[in-house]
C-alpha positions as CSV (number, residue, x, y, z in Angstrom):
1,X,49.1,45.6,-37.5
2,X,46.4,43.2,-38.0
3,X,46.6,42.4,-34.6
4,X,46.1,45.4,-32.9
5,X,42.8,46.4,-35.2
6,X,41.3,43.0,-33.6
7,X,38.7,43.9,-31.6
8,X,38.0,42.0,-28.4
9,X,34.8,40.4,-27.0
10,X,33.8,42.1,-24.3
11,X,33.9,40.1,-20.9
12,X,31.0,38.2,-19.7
13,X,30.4,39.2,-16.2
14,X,29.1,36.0,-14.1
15,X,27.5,36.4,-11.1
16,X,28.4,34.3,-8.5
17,X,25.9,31.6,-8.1
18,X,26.1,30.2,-4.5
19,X,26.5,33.6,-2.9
20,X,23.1,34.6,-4.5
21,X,21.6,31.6,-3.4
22,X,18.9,31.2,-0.6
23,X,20.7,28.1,0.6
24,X,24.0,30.9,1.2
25,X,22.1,32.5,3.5
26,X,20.4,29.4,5.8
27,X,24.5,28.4,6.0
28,X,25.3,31.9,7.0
29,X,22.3,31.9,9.4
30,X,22.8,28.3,11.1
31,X,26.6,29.0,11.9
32,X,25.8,32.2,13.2
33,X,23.3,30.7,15.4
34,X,25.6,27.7,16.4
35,X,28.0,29.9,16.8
36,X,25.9,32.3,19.6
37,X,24.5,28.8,21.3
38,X,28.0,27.3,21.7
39,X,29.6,31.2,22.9
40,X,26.7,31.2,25.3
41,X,27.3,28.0,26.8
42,X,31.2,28.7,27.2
43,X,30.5,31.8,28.7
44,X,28.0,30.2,31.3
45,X,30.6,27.2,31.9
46,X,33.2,30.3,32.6
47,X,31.5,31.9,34.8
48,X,29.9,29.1,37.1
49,X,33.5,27.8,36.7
50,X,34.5,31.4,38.8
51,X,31.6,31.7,41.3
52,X,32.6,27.6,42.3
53,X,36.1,28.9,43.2
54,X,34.9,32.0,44.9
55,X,32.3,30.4,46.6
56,X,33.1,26.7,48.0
57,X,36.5,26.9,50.4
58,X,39.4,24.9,50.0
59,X,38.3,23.2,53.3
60,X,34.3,22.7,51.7
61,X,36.3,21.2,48.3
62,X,38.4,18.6,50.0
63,X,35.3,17.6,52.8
64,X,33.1,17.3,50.0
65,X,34.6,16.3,46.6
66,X,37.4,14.6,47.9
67,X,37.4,13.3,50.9
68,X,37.7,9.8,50.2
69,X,41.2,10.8,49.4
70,X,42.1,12.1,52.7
71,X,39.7,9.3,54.6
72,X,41.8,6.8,52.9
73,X,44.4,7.9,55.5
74,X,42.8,6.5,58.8
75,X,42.3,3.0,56.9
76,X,44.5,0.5,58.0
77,X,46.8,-1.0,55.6
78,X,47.0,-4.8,54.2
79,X,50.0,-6.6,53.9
80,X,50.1,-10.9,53.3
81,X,46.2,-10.4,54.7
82,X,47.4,-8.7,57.9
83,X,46.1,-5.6,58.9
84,X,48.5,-3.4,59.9
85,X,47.4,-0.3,61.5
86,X,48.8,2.9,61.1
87,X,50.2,5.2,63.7
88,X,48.9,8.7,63.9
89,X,52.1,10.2,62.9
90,X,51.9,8.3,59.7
91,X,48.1,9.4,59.6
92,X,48.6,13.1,60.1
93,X,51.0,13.3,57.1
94,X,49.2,10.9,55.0
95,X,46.5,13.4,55.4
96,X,48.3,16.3,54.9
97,X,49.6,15.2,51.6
98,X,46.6,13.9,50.8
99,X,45.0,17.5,51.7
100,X,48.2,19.1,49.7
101,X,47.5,16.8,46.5
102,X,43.5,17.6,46.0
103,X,44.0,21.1,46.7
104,X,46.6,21.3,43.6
105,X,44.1,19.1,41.6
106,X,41.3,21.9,41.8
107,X,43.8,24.3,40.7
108,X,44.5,22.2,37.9
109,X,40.9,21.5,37.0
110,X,40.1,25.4,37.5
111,X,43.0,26.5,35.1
112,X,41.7,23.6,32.4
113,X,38.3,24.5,32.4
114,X,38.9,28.5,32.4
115,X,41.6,27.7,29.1
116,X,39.3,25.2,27.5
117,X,35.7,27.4,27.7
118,X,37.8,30.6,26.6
119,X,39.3,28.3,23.8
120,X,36.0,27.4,22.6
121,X,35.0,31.0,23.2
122,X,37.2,32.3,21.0
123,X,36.7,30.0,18.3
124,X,33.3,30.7,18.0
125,X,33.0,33.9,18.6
126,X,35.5,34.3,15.2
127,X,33.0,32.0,13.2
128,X,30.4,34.2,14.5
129,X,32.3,37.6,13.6
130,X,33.0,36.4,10.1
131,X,30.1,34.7,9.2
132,X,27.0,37.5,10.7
133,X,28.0,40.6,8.5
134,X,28.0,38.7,5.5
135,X,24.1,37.0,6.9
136,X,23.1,40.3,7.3
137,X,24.1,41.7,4.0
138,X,22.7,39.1,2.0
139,X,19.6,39.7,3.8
140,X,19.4,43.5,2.6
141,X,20.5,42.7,-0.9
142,X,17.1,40.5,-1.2
């Protein structure tokens, strides 16, 4: 019975140190900013990502980005430091494939970029969401 007549110190209630201080808030406040920089740059990369599909032709791509690809056709090939010339059978489906084989690069490079800037995107846009609130209410506490 001795035990239960014991009374009990009371609890001292600590107050969380690093939440109070004001370094807290310049963290909360430089991610947040990073956070809206690097979203803002993703989202521009997106979107001139878009208008360059929508905008240059398939035809404009390969004439411009890669034609040495397709050029590389018409050249005449080396073999024991002979130059052997192609015939334009050989050149026409060179170029083709050639022609076949950029166009499917783009697509490629189009589908990276779009997954990569939403990727980073998403990322930061999270860091954002969870760090802001908490910037802006320990901004109203002091």
């Amino acid at each position: 019975m001795a035990l239960l007549k014991r009374k009990v110190a009371p609890k001292k209630v600590t107050k969380p140190v690093f939440s109070s201080h004001w370094l807290y808030t310049l963290y909360l406040a430089g991610v947040s900013a990073i956070a809206v920089i690097v979203m803002s740059v993703n989202l521009g990369i997106l979107i001139t990502s878009v208008w360059k599909y929508v905008l240059i032709t398939e035809q404009e791509y390969v004439l411009s980005d890669r034609a040495w690809e397709v050029r590389q056709c018409s050249e005449p090939d080396w073999v024991k430091e002979e130059k052997v010339e192609k015939t334009a059978e050989e050149i026409t489906a060179c170029e083709e494939k050639a022609t076949v084989s950029v166009l499917a690069q783009r697509s490629i490079n189009l589908k990276e970029t779009f997954i990569e800037s939403f990727a980073w995107f998403a990322v930061f846009w999270l860091l954002f969401w969870f760090h802001y609130p908490k910037f802006l209410a320990t901004r109203e506490k002091k």
